[in-house]
C-alpha positions as CSV (number, residue, x, y, z in Angstrom):
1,X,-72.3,377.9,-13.0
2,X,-71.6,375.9,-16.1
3,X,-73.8,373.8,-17.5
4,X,-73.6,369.8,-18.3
5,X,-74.3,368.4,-20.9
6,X,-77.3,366.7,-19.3
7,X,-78.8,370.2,-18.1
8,X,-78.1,371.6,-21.8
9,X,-80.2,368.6,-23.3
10,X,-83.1,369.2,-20.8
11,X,-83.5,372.6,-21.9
12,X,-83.2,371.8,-25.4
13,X,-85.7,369.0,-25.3
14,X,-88.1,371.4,-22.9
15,X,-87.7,373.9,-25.8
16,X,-88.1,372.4,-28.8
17,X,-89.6,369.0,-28.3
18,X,-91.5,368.6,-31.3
19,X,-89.0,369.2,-33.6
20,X,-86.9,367.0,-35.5
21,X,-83.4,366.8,-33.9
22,X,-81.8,364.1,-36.5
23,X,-83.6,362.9,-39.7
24,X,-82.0,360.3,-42.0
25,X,-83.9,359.3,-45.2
26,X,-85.5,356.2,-43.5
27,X,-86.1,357.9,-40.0
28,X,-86.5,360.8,-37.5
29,X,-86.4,361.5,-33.9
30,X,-87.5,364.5,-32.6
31,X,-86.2,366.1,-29.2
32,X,-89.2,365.1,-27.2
33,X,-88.4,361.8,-29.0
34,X,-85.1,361.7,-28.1
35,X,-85.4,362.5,-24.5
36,X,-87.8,359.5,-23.7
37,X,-86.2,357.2,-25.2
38,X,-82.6,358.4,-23.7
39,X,-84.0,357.8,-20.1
40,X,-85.6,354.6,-21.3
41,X,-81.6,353.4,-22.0
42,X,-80.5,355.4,-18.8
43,X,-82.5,353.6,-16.8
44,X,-81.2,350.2,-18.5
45,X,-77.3,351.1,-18.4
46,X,-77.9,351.9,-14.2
47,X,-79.6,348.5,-14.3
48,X,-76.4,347.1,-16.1
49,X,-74.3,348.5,-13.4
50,X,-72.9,351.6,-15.4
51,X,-72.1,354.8,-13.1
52,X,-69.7,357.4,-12.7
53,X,-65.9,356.0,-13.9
54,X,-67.9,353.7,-16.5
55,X,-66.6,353.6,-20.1
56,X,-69.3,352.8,-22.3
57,X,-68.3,352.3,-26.2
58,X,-70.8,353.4,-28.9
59,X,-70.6,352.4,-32.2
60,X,-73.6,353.3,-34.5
61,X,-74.0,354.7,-38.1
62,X,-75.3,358.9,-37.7
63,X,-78.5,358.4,-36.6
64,X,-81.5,357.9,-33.6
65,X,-79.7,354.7,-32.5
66,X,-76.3,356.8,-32.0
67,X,-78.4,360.1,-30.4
68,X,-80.0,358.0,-27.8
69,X,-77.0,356.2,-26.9
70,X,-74.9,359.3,-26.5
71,X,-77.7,361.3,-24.2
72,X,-78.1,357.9,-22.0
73,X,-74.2,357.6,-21.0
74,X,-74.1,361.5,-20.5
75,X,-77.1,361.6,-18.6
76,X,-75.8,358.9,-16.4
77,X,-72.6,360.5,-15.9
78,X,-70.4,357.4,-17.6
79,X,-68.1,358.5,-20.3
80,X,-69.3,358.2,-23.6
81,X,-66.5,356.5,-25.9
82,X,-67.8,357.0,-29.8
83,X,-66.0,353.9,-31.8
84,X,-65.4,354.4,-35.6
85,X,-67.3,352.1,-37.8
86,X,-64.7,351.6,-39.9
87,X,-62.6,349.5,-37.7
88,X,-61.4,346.8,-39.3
89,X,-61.3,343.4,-36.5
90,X,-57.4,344.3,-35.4
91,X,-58.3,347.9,-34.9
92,X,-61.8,346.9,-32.9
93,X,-59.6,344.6,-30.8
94,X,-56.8,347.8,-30.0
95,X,-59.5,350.0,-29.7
96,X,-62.0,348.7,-27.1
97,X,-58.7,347.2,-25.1
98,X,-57.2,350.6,-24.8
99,X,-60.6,352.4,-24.0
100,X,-61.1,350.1,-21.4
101,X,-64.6,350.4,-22.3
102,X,-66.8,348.4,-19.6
103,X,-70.5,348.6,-21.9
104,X,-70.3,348.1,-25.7
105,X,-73.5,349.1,-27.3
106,X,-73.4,348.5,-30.9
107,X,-75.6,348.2,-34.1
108,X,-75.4,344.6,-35.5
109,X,-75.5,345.6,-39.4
110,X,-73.8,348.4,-40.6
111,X,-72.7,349.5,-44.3
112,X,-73.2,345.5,-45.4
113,X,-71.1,344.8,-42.5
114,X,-71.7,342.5,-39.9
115,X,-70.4,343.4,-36.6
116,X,-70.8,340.5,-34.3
117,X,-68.4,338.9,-37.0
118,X,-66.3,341.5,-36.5
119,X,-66.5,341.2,-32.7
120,X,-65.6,338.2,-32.7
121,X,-62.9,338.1,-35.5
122,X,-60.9,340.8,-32.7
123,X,-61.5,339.1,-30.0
124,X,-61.9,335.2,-30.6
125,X,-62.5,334.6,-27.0
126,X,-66.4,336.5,-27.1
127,X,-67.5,333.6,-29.1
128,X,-67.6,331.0,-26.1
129,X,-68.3,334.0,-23.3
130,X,-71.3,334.6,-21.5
131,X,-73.3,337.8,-22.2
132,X,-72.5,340.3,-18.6
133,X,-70.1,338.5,-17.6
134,X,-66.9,338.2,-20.0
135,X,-63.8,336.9,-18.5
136,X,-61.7,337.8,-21.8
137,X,-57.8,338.8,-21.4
138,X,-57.7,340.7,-24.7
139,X,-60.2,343.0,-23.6
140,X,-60.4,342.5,-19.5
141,X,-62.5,345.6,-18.7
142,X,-65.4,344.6,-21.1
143,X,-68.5,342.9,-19.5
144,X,-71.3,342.9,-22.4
145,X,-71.6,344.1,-25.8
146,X,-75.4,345.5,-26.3
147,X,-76.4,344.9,-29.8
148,X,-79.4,346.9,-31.9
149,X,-80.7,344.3,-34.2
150,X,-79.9,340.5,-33.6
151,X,-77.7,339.5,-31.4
152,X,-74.9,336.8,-31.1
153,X,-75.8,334.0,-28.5
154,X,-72.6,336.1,-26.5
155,X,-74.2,339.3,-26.6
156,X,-77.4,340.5,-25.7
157,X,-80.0,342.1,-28.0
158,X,-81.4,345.7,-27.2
159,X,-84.6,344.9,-28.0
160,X,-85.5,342.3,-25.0
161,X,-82.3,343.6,-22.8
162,X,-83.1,347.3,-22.5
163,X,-86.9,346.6,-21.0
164,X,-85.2,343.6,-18.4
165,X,-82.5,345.8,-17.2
166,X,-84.7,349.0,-17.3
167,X,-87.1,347.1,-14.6
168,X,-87.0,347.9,-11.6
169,X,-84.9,351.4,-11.7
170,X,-86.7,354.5,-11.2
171,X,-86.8,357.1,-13.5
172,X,-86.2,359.5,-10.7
173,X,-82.5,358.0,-9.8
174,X,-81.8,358.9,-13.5
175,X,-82.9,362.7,-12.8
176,X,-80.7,362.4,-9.4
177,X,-77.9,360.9,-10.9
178,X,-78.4,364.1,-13.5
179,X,-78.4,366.6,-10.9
180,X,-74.7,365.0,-9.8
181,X,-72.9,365.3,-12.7
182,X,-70.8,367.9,-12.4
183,X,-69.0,370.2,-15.0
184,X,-65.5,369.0,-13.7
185,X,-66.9,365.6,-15.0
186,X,-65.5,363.2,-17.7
187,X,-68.1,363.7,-20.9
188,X,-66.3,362.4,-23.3
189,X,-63.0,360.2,-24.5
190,X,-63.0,361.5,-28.1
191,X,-60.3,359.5,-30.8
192,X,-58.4,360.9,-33.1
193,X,-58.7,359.4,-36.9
194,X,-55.0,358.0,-36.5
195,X,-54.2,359.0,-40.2
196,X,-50.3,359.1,-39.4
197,X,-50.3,356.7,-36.3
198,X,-52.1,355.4,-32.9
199,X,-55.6,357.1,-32.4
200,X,-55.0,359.3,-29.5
201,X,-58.1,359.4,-27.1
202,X,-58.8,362.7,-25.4
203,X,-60.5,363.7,-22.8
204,X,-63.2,366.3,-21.9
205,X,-65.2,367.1,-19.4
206,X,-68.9,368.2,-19.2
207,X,-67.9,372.2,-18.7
208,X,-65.1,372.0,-21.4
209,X,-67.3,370.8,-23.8
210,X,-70.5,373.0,-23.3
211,X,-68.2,375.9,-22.6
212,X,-66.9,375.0,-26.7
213,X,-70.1,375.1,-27.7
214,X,-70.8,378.5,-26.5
215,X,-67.6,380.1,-28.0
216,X,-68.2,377.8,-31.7
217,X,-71.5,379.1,-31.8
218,X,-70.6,383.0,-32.7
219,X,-68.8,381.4,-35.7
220,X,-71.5,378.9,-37.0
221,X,-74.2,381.3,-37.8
222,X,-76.6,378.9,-37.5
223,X,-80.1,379.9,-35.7
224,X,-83.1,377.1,-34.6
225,X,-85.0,376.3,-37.3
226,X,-82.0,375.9,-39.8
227,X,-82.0,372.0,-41.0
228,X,-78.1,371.3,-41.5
229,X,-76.6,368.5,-43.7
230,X,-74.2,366.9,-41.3
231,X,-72.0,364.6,-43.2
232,X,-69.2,364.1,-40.9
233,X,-69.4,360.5,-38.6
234,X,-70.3,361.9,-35.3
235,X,-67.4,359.2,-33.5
236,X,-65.0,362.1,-34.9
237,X,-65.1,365.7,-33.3
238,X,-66.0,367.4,-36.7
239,X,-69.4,365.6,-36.5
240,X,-70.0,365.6,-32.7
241,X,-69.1,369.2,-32.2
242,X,-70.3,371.1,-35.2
243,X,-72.9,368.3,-36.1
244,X,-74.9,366.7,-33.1
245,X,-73.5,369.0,-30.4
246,X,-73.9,372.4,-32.0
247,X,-77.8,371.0,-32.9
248,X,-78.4,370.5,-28.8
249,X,-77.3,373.9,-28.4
250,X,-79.0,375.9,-30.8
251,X,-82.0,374.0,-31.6
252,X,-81.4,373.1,-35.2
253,X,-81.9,369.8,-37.3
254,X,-79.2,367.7,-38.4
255,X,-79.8,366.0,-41.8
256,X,-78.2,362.8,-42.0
257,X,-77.6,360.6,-45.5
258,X,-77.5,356.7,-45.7
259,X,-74.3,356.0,-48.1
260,X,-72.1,358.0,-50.5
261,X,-74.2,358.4,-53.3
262,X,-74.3,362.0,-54.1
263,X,-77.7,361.8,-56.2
264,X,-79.5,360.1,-53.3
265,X,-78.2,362.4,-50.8
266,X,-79.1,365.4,-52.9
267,X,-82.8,363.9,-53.2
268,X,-82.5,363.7,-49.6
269,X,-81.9,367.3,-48.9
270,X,-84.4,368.4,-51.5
271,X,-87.6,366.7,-49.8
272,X,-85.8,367.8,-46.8
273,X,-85.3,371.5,-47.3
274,X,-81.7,371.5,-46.2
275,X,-80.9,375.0,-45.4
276,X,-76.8,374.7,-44.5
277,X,-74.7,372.2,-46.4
278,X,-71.3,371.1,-45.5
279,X,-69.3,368.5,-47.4
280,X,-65.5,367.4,-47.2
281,X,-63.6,368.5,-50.3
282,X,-63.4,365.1,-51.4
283,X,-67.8,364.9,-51.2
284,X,-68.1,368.2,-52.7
285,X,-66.9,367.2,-56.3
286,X,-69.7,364.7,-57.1
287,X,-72.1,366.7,-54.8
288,X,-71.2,369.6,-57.2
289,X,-71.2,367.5,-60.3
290,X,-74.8,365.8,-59.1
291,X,-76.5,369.0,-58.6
292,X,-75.2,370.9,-62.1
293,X,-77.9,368.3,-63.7
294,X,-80.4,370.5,-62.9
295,X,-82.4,367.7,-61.0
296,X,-82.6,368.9,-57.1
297,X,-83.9,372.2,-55.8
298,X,-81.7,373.1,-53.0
299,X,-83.4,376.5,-53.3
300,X,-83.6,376.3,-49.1
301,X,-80.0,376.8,-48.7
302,X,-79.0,379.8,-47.4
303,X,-75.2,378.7,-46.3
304,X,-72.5,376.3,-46.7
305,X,-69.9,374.9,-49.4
306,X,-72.0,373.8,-52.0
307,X,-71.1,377.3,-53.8
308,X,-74.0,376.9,-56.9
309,X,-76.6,376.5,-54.1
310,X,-76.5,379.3,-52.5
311,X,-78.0,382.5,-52.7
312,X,-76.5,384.8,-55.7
313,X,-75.5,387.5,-53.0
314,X,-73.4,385.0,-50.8
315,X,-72.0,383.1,-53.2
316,X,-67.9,383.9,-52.7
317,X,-66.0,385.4,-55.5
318,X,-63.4,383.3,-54.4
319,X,-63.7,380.8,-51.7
320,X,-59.9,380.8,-50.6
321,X,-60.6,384.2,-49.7
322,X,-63.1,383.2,-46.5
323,X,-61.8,382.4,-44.0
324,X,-61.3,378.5,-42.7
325,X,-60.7,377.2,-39.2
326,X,-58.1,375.0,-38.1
327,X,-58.8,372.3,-35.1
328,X,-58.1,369.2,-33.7
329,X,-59.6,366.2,-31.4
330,X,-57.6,368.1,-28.5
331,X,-59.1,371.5,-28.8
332,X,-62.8,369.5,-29.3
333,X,-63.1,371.5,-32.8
334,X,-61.7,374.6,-34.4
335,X,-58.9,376.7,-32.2
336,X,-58.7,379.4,-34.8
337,X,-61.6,380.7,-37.0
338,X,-63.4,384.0,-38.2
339,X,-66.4,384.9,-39.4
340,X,-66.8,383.0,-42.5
341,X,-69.0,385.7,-44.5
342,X,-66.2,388.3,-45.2
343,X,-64.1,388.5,-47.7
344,X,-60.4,388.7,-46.5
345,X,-57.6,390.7,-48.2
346,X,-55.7,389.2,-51.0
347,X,-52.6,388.5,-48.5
348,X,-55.0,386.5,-46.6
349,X,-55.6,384.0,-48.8
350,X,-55.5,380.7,-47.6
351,X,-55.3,382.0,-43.8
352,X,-56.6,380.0,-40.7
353,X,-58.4,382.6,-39.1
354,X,-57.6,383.9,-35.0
355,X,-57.6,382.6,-32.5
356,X,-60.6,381.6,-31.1
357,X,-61.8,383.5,-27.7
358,X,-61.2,380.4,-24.9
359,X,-57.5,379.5,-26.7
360,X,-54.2,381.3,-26.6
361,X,-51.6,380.0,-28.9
362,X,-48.0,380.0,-29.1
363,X,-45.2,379.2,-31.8
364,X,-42.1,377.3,-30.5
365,X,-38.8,376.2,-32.4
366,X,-39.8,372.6,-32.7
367,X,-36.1,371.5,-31.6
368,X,-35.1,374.0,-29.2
369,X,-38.9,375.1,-27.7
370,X,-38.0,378.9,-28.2
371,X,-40.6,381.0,-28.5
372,X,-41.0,382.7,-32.1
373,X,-42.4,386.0,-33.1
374,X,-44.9,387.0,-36.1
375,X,-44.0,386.0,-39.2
376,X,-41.6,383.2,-37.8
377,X,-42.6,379.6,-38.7
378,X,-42.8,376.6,-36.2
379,X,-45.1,374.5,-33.6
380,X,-48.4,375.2,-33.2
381,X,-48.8,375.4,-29.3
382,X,-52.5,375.9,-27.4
383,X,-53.7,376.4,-24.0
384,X,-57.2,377.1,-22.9
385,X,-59.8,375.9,-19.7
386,X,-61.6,374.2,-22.9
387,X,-58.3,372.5,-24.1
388,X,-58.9,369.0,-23.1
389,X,-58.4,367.4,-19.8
390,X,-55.5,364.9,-20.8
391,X,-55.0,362.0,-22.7
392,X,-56.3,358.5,-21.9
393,X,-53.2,356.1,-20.6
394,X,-51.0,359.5,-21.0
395,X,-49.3,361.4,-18.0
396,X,-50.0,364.5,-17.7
397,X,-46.4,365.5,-17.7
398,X,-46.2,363.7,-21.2
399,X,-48.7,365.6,-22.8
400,X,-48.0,369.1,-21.3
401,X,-45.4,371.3,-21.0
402,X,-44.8,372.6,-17.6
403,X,-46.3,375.8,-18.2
404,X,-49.5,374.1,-19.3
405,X,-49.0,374.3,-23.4
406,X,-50.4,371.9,-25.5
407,X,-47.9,370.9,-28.4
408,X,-50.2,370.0,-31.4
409,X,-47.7,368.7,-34.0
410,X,-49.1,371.1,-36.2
411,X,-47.1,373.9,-38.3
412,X,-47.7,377.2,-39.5
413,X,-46.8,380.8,-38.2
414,X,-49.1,384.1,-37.1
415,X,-48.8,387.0,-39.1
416,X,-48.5,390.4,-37.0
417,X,-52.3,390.8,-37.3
418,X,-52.9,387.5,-35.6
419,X,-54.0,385.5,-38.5
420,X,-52.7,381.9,-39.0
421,X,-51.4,380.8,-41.7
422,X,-51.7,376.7,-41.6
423,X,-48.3,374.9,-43.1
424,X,-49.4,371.1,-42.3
425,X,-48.0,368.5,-39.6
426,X,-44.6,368.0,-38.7
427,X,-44.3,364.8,-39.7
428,X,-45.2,366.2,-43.2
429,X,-42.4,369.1,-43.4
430,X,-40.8,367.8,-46.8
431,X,-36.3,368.1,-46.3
432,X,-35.1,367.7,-50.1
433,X,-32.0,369.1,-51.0
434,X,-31.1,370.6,-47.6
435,X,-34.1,373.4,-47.3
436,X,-37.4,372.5,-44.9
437,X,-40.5,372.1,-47.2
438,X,-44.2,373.0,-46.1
439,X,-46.5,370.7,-48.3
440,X,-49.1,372.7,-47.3
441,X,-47.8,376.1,-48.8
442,X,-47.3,374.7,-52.3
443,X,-51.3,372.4,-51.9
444,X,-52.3,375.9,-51.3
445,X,-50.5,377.3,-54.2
446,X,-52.0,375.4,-56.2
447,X,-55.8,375.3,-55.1
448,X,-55.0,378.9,-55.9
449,X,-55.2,377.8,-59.9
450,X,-59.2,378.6,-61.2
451,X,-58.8,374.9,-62.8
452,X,-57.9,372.9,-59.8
453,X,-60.1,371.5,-57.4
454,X,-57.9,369.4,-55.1
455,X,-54.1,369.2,-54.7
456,X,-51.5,366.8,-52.3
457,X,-48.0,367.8,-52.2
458,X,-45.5,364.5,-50.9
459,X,-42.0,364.0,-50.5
460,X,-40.7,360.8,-52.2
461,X,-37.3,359.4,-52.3
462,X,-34.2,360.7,-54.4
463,X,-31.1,359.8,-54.2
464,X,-29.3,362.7,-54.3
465,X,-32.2,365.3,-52.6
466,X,-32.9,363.5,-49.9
467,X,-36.4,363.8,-50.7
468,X,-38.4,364.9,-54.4
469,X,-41.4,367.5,-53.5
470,X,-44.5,365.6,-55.7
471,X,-48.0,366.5,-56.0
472,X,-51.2,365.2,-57.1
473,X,-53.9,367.5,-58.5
474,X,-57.4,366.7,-59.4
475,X,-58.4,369.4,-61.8
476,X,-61.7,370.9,-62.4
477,X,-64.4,369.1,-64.1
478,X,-63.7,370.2,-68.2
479,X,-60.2,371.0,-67.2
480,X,-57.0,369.1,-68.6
481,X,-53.9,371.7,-67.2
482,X,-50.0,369.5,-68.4
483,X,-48.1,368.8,-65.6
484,X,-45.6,371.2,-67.0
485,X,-48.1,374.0,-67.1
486,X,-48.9,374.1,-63.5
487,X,-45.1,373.6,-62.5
488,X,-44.7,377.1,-64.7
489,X,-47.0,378.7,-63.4
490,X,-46.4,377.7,-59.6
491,X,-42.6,379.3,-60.1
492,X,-44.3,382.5,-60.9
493,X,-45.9,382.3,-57.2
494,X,-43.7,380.4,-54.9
495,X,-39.9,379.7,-54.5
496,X,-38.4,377.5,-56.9
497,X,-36.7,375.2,-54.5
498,X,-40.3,374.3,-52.7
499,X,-41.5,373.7,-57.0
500,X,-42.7,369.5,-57.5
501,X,-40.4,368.1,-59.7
502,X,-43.1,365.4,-60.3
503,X,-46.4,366.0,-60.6
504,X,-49.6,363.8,-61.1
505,X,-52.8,365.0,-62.7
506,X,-55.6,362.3,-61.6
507,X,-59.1,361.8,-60.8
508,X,-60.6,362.4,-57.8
509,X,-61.4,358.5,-57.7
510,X,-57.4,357.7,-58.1
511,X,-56.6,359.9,-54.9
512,X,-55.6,357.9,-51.8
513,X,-58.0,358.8,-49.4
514,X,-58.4,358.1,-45.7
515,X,-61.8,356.8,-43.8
516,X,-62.1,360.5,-42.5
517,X,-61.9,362.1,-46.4
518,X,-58.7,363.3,-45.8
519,X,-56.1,362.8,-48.6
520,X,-54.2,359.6,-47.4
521,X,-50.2,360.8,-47.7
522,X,-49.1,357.8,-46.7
523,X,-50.5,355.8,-49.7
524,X,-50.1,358.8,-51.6
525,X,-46.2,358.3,-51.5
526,X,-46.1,355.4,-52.9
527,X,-48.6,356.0,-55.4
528,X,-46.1,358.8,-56.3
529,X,-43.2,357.2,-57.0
530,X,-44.8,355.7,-59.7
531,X,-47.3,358.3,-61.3
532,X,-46.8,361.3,-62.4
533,X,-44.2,363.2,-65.0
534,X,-40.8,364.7,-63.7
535,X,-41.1,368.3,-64.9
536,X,-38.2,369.4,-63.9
537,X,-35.5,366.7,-63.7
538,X,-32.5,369.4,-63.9
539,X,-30.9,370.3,-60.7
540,X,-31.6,374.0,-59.6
């Protein structure tokens, strides 16, 4: 029988209690740690009335405070609904409304930011409530908002709350109420970062998600005593799955920085030993740029992105020739990926990998839902038992086709060998001059190019093409490439009609980027429109 994620923890804590399970530069909790003070909150959220069917939100900085409060709903059997702490008052109010989250638990001060302002700037009405017992339209499932730290006179503070509504409730009911969560059970209602609308919220069950974890493992390489650099917010499914998640599995130590500073996070991870590191694109440039000084010894690292840091004989000659893994909120992590240590073939670069062994995918004509062949472009399609449940407030008729396929929004095409080949959302195919544009194909193109480290490909308005192609390209550190030198030499390697007639050479600082340290298109457009040189202002 599958396993929950309760059951999972328990072993993992029985396992390898002593040992640190997250460490941040001002604190660590080890598993023993972190399963005693997870029934301690258990035992307080059953006193609060949460169950089965509850929705309790979390919203925490990556660290003890978010662990605790993550194993406590699970262990309960309530769903567990990570909130991003970026959420600006309007997005808090949307956000805890449509989660119909019943329990907020939440850390007062985070990042300089004070969050029982921001409570009450998105919902006006929690300044005159009553803590348990909110009456608020705006929000009409939410009872109480559980702060760590101080709380406002409407909320109520973990550190007297937790030990009043702990009293009284037996730590056995917690171990029953373990034993009757089932796999079928919702875990988790996971958001998506909403870089091109809404969040969507998905849902997945106990099974599902231990079931990923099992199949994600083969690909992660990592082993018990590795101590990982996890960078990625855990309220996003990069962090919880491969981060936090993939830790309870395998035993390993997730090392968490305070902050953005890339020479106090490599300090960090030098006392620290770090043995894996993984950094967004968008991190890895100063990361990179911090550790050529010569300052940190990162001689522990055996794996990861930070290239210079590793090991001579796994250093990649070319790292667009391994392998990356596409994924989604949906899928709860990567749906294709391969083993990240080989070098692929030439005609692989810039390939997605397979597909993983729990998903089967598809590719459909986005307009008519035919089914395409290898080699033909169009929409990504999954279906899997670890594909989510649904979507919160969504039919299930609305989110799945009849025959059960998932359709991600996502483009690209398999070549006859199976291997994806990744060619961006749908909403960012580029139309100019008549022909269908993949922006990914020409940012790929381009991150081909020994002297550029990060390119964005956007479509802006023209009046006569519908739509210019124009990218943005941060070049490597010592490099200076002319805007008409890379639009030469990207003729030489892809079709002249997919070319940027305008292209921008920037910092990494001047790229719109989102929350998530993704490239921010939106922004990026209009940035566009007024940046860059036209290198090619001729019609073809």
């Amino acid at each position: 029988m599958t396993e929950t994620l309760p059951a999972l923890f328990a072993r993992s804590a029985a396992r390898w209690g002593d040992r640190d399970l997250i460490v941040t530069p001002t604190s660590r909790l080890r598993y023993a740690e972190a399963d005693a003070a997870s029934l301690r909150l258990a035992r307080a959220l059953v006193g609060a009335g949460i169950g089965k069917g509850s929705r309790v939100g979390l919203q925490f900085p990556n660290g003890p405070e978010w662990v605790t409060a993550f194993l406590a709903v699970t262990r309960v059997g309530a769903t567990a609904v990570p909130i991003s702490t970026f959420h600006q008052p309007p997005e808090m109010a949307w956000a805890l409304a449509h989660a119909d989250v019943q329990l907020h638990l939440c850390q007062r001060t985070m990042f300089g930011r004070d969050f029982g302002r921001v409570l009450e700037e998105a919902v006006p009405g929690l300044a005159g409530a009553h803590a348990g017992a909110y009456q608020e339209p705006a929000v009409p499932f939410l009872r109480s908002v559980l702060f760590w730290g101080d709380a406002p006179r409407w909320g109520w503070s973990a550190d007297t709350e937790v030990e009043r509504l702990a009293e009284g409730v037996d730590p056995e009911l917690i171990c029953a109420r373990e034993e009757g969560v089932a796999p079928s059970d919702v875990a988790l209602q996971l958001y998506s970062s909403g870089s091109t609308a809404r969040p969507k919220a998905a849902l997945h069950t106990h099974g599902g998600l231990v079931r990923r974890l099992d199949v994600l493992r083969a690909f992660r390489n990592h082993v018990d005593a590795d101590r990982v650099y996890t960078p990625m917010p855990f309220f996003w499914v990069g962090g919880l799955m491969v981060g936090l998640l993939d830790a309870l599995a395998v035993g390993h130590t997730c090392l968490v920085a305070e902050g953005a500073d890339p020479e106090a996070t490599l300090e960090f991870l030098s006392r620290e030993r770090v043995t894996v590191f993984s950094a967004w694109p968008a991190m890895l440039v100063a990361l990179s740029r911090a550790y050529a000084t010569g300052k940190y010894d990162l001689s522990s690292v055996r794996a990861g992105n930070l290239v210079d840091a590793l090991p001579p004989e796994s250093r990649p000659k070319d790292p667009l020739l391994r392998v990356n893994a596409l994924g989604m909120t949906e899928t709860c992590g990567p749906h294709t990926w391969g083993n990240p240590l080989v070098e692929l073939p030439e005609e692989l670069r810039g390939s997605f990998g397979t597909s993983t062994p729990d998903i089967e995918h598809r590719i459909v004509d986005p307009d008519t839902g035919a089914v395409l062949g290898p080699g033909e472009s169009g929409e990504i399609c999954v279906r899997g038992p670890n594909v989510m449940l649904g979507l919160h407030k969504v039919e299930r008729a609305d989110v799945f086709d009849r025959d059960g396929w998932y359709h991600t929004g996502d483009h690209g095409r398999f070549d006859p060998s199976g291997h994806l080949f990744f060619e961006g959302r749908k909403d960012e195919m580029i139309k100019t001059a008549g022909a269908n544009v993949s922006a990914r194909e020409v940012e790929t193109a381009l991150m081909a190019f020994d002297d550029v480290t990060l390119a964005a490909v956007v479509g802006i308005p023209h009046p006569t093409r519908g739509r210019l192609i124009a990218a943005a390209v941060v070049p490597e550190k010592g490099a200076a490439p002319a805007p008409r030198e890379l639009w030469e030499r990207l003729r030489a390697v892809v079709s002249a009609f997919t070319v940027p007639r305008r292209i921008w050479v920037c910092t990494a600082a001047e790229m719109p980027m989102t929350a998530s340290g993704k490239v921010d298109k939106k922004a990026l457009e209009r940035v566009m429109e007024g940046e860059g040189e036209l290198v090619a202002p001729e019609e073809p």
